[in-house]
N, C-alpha and C positions, 0 to 999 in steps of 0.2 A: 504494500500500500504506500503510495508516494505522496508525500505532502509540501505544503509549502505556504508558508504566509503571503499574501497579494501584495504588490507593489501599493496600492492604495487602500492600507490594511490599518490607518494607526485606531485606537482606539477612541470610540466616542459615546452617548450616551446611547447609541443605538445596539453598541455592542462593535467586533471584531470583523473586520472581510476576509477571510479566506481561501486561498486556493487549493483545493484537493484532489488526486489523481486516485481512484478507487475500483475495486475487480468489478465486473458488469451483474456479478450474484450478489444481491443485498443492496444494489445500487439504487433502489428506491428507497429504503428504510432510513427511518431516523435514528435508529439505534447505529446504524453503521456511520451517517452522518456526522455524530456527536464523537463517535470514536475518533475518524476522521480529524476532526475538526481538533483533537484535544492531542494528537498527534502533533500536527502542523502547529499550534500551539506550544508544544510541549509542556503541557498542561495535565492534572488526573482531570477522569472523563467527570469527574464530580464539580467539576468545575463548570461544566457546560451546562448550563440549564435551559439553552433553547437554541433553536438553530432553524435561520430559515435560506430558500434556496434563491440566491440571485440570475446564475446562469447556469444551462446544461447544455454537455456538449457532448459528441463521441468520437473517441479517439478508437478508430478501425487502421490506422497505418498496419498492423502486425497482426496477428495471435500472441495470447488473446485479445481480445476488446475489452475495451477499457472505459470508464465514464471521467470526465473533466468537470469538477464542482466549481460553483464558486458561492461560497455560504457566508451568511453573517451571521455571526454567535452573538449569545446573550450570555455574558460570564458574571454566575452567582445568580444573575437575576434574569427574568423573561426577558425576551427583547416586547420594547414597545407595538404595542395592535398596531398594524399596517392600517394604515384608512383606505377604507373602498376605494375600489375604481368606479365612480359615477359620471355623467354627464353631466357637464356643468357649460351651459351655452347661454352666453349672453342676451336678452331679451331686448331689442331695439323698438324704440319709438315709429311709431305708425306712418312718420312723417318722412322719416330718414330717407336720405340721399341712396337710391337703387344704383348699386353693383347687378349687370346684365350677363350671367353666366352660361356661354352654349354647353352643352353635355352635363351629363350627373354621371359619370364615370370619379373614379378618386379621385384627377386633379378638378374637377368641378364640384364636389362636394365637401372637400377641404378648402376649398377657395370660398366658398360658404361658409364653411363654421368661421371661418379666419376672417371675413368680412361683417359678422356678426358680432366678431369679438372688439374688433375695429369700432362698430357702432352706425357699419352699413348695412341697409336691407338686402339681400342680397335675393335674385331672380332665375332661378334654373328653370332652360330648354331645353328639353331633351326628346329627341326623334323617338324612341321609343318607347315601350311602357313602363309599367313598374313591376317590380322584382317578380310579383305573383301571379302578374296577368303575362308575363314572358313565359313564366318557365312553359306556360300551357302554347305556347307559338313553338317550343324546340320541338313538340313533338312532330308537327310535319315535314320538318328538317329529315327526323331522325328514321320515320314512318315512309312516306312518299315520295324524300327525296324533295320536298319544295321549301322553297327556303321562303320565307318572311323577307321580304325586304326592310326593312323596319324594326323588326325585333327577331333578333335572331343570338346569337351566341356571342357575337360583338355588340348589336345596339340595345339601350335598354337600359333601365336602372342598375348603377353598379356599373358599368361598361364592360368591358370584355372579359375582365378579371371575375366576376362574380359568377361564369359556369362554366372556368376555365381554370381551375388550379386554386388561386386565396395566395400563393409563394409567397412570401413576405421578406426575403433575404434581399438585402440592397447592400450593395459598396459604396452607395450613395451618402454616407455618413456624413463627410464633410459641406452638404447642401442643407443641412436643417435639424433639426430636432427628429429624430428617427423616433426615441422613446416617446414624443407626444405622441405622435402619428400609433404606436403600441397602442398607448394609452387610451386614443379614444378608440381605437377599434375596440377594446376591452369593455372600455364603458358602453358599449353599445350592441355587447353578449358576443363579442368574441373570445374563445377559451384564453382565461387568464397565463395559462403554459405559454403562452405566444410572447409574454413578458421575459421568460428564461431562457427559452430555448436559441440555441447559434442559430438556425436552422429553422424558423419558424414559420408555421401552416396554416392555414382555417379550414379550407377542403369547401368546396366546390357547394356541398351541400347547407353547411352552416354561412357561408357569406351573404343569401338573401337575406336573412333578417336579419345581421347587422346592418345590410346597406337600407334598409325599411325603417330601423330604428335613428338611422341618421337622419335621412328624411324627414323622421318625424320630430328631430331636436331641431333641426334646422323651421322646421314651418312652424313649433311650439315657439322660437323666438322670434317668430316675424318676418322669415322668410318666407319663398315661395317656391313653389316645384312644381312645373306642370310638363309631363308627357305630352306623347303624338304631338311635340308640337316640333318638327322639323324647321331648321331654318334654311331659307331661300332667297333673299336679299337683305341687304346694307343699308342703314338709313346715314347718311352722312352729308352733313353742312360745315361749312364756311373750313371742308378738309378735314374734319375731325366725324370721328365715327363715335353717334350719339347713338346707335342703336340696330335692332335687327328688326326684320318680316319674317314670319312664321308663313308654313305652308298654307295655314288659312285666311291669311292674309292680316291678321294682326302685325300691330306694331309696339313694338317693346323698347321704352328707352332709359338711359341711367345715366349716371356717370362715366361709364368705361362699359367695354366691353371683352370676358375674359372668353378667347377662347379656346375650350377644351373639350376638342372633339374625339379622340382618338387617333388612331393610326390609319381607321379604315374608311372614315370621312372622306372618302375622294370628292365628294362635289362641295366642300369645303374649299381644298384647295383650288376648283374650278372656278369658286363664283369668287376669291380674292384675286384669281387672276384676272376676271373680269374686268376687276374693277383697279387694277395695274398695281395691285399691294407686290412690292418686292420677293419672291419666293426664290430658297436656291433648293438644288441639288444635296443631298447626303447622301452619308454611306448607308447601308441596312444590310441584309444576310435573307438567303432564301436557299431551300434545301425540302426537305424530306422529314416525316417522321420515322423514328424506328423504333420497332418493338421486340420486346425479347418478353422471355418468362421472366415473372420478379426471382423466383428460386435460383436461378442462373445468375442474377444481378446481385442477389443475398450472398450467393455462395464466394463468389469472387472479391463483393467487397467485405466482406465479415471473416475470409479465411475458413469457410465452414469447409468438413471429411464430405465428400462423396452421399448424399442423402440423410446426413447429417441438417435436420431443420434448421431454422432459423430460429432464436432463445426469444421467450416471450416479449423480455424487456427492450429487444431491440425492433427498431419500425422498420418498415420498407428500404431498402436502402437504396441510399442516391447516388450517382457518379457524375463526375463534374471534367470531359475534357477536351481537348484543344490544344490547336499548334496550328504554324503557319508555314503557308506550302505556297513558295513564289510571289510574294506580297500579298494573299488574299488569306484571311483566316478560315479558320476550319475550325468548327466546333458544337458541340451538345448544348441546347439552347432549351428550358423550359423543359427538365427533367421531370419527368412525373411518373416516382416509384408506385406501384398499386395503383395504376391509374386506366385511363382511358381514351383513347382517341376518338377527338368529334368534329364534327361538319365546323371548319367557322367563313363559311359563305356568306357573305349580303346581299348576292343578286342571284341569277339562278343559271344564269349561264358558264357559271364558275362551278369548281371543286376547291373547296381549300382546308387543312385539317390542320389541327391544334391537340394541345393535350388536355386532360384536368384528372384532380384524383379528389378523394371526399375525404371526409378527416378522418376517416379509419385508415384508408392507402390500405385496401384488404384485397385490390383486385388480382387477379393473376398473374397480371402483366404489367409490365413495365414500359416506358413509352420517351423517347425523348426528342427535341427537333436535332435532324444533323445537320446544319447548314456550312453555306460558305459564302462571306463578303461580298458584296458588291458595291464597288466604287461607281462613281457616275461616267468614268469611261467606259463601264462594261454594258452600258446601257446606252451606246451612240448611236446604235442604229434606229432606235425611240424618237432621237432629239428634234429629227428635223422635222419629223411629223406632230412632237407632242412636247417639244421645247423643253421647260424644268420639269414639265412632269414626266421626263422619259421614264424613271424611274417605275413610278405606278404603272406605266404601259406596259413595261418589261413584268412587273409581277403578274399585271390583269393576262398577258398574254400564254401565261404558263398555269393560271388556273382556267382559263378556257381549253389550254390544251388538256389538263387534266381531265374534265370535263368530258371531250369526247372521248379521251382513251379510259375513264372510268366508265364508259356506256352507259350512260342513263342515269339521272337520278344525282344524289349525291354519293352514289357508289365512287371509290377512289382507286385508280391504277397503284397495283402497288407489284414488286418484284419481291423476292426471295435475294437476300443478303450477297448472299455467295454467288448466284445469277449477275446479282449487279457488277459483282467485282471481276466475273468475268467475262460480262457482256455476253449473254447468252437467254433466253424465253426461262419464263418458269411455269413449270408443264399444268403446276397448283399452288397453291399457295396456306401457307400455315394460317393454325385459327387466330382470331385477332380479336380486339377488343371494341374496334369501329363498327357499329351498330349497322350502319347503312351496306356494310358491304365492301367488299374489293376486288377488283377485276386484275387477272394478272396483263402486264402489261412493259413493254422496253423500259422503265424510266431513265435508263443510260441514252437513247435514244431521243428522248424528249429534253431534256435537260441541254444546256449548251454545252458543247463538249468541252470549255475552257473549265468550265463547274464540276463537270463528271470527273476528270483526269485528277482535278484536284480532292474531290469526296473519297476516290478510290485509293489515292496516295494518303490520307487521312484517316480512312475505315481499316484500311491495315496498320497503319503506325498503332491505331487505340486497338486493335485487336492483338499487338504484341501485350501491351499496356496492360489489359484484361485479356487475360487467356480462357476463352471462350466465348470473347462477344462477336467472334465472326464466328457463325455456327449456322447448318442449313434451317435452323428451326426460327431464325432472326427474319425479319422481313420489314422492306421500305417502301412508306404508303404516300404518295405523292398528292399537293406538294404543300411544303409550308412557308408560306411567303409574307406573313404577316408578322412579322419578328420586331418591325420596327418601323416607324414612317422613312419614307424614300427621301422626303421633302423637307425643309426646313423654311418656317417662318420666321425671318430672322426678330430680334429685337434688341433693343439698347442694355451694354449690360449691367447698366446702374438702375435706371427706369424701367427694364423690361417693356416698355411701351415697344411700338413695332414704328420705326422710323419713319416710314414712307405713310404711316397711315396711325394721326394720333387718338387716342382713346381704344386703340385695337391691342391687346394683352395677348400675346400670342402662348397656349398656354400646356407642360404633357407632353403626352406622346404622340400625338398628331403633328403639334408644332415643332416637333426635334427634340425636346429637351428631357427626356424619360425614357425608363425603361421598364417599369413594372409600376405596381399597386404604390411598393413606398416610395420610390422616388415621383410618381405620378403627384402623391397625393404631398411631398415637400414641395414641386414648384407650383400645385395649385397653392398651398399657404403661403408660397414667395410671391406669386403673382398677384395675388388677393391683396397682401400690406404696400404691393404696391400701386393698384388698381386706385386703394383708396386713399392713397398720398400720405401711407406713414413712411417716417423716414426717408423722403425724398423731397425735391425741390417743391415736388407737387402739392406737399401737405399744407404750404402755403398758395394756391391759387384756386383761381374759384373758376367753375366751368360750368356751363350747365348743366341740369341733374332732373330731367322731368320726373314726376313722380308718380303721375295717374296716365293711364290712356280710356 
């Protein structure tokens, strides 16, 4: 048993920090904890009269596995009652100056709470419905093959995130308060474990009614949330963008306008072009899903014998890899141990698939994207037809191609692992987790072959890496192109305003600036304090802010 005091361990009235390295048997218990703990201390265990857990981690580098603690003691005495995790949202006045929010995806409903705490009302549009009236629109995705335009697996309360994984792991630390961002998702009935863990999850199935409970803190203090209500024109005077047009022809105006629409907002970026807002080119990643057995993905990252289970205390287990092959990265994107592959189409002439797993991660299979890079020169033959949006073109043209070579429906061409690497039919195809179906099908063939040559140089490097993840029972389900927006909205990066067009907050993963739930939902709360002029030049000037229509 290894122990060790934390680097930011001194002693206060809350008790001791801890760090402790412990066997993976008894690694739940508190009895084991306090021994731990009195250890690393150098302490008798009589001294410890309370122990609670700040972070857990698992150390799988070797055999055996190992758990990584990090505890705070109470020595002699309890440690002090934690105070709840509750909701605490500011309640704004009736009158207050509207914040105009496109999407209720994380960065639009953290750009709410963050504008309520400001002391703005703040007004979300979102194209599609709410958490409960969606999930009943997946089923003809998943059933007939017909996608919802509208509310589908990306549009919809929650945005894309909400029936696609909860992941909550960000590198993004240096962009914001990562623990707030914890924090209310807790307060809003997501599992408190999500405060400890390196690694942390909600699962697919618990994320509606956290994103339902947000909503409802959010309109309990004065905001506003209204669905179906798609936006389709720009209301702008004297050069400054006072507001939007909804598809029914409403008009909605405020102070600023943030917008956060996603990744897969394409007639977003169409109608700024319209109207000549600045857009460039970025980089994004498009590739494939792969699935394997989870037992396969347990055995190799756990060190388990030959049909040897998996130990209760350990979860699904995840693998995290990549490398770069000739300037373009290669790598596993949106790992989803125990999980499932599903349609994330919005129009119906597409095929496009994503992962999600629920908070058990009990499925069979394991699923992750394998992509590779794409710079905005690999996309030039796009340009002359579709300018900065070459990008989108290039993704849209490879879920139509998937489309026909899936046949029908949202069925998805997919190949057999070892097929792919050697460019050859696969005669069948292994069972899978994708509900709609799979057609076997070339995807070495569909694929640009600068992409293919590079996957195939990358699916062998990580199957030396794991010895057994090239295996004939592995199969690649085409394609996954939604990894990240193509396009970047630029914007200032003091003001975050968007240069060419003021009052427009460009905001997320649509706008270039995210990559998931928690970095989605730190620049919706960066974009929000600056929407409403704290800490910036802005918090001194006054602009118009209609308040009724």
């Amino acid at each position: 048993m290894k122990t060790g005091t934390s680097e930011d361990s001194p002693l206060n009235r809350s008790g001791v920090v801890v760090d402790v390295v412990i066997p993976l048997e008894g690694s739940d218990t508190m009895d084991v904890w306090r021994k731990a703990a009195a250890a690393a201390l150098d302490l008798p265990v009589s001294r410890i009269a309370d122990v609670r857990l700040r972070k857990h981690s698992i150390d799988a580098r070797r055999r055996p596995v190992k758990i990584q603690l990090r505890l705070e003691v109470g020595l002699d005495n309890p440690l002090p009652e934690a105070p709840p995790v509750r909701p605490d949202v500011r309640a704004v006045a009736a009158d207050a100056d509207r914040i105009i929010i496109v999407g209720c995806g994380p960065a639009g409903m953290f750009a709410a709470l963050k504008c309520l705490e400001h002391g703005f009302r703040p007004v979300i549009l979102e194209r599609g419905k709410d958490a409960s009236a969606r999930r009943f629109d997946l089923a003809p995705i998943l059933r007939r093959g017909t996608v919802i335009e509208d509310s589908n697996y990306c549009f919809g309360e929650g945005g894309a995130g909400t029936f696609s994984d909860g992941k909550l792991y960000t590198r993004a630390t240096k962009r914001g308060p990562v623990a707030e961002v914890y924090r209310t998702l807790v307060a809003h009935g997501a599992p408190e474990q999500i405060l400890v863990d390196a690694h942390p999850h909600i699962g697919s199935n618990l994320l509606p009614n956290v994103v339902k409970n947000i909503r409802g803190s959010i309109i309990g203090a004065g905001g506003e949330v209204h669905f179906q209500s798609r936006v389709e024109d720009l209301i702008i005077k004297n050069n400054r963008l006072m507001g939007v047009v909804t598809a029914d022809g409403h008009e909605w105006t405020g102070r600023a306008v943030i917008m956060a629409t996603g990744h897969s907002a394409r007639d977003i970026f169409r109608l700024l072009q319209r109207y000549e807002v600045h857009l460039e080119p970025k980089a994004f990643a498009v590739g494939m899903r792969i699935e394997h057995e989870q037992s396969l993905i347990d055995k190799v990252q756990y060190h388990l014998h030959a049909g040897e289970p998996r130990p209760d205390l350990l979860p699904a287990a995840r693998y995290s890899l990549a490398t770069k092959i000739r300037g373009r990265g290669v790598h596993s994107f949106c790992m989803c141990p125990g999980g499932f592959i599903v349609p994330a189409s919005t129009e119906n002439d597409e095929v496009v698939v994503n992962g999600m797993s629920l908070a058990r991660r009990d499925s069979r299979f394991a699923n992750s994207g394998m992509v590779v890079t794409v710079e905005p020169e690999d996309t030039r033959k796009f340009a002359e037809s579709h300018g900065v949006l070459a990008g989108v073109a290039f993704q849209k043209a490879l879920e139509q191609a998937a489309k026909q070579a899936g046949g029908g429906g949202q069925q998805a061409p997919a190949q057999r692992l070892v097929d792919f690497l050697k460019g050859s039919d696969s005669r069948d195809l292994p069972p899978t987790s994708y509900f709609p179906g799979t057609t076997p099908a070339r995807l070495d063939r569909i694929l640009p072959e600068w992409m293919v040559w590079r996957l195939r140089e990358g699916l062998r490097l990580f199957g030396r890496r794991m010895r057994g993840y090239v295996n004939p029972e592995a199969s690649l389900l085409g394609f996954e192109t939604r990894t990240s927006s193509p396009v970047r909205v630029p914007r200032d990066s003091e003001t975050l305003e968007n240069p060419s067009l003021p009052g427009l907050f460009p905001c997320g993963e649509g706008a270039g600036y995210a990559g998931g739930i928690v970095s989605a939902a730190l620049d919706g709360m960066r974009c929000a304090t600056a929407a409403c002029g704290v800490g910036t030049e802005r918090a001194g000037t006054s602009h118009p802010s209609p308040k009724e229509n």
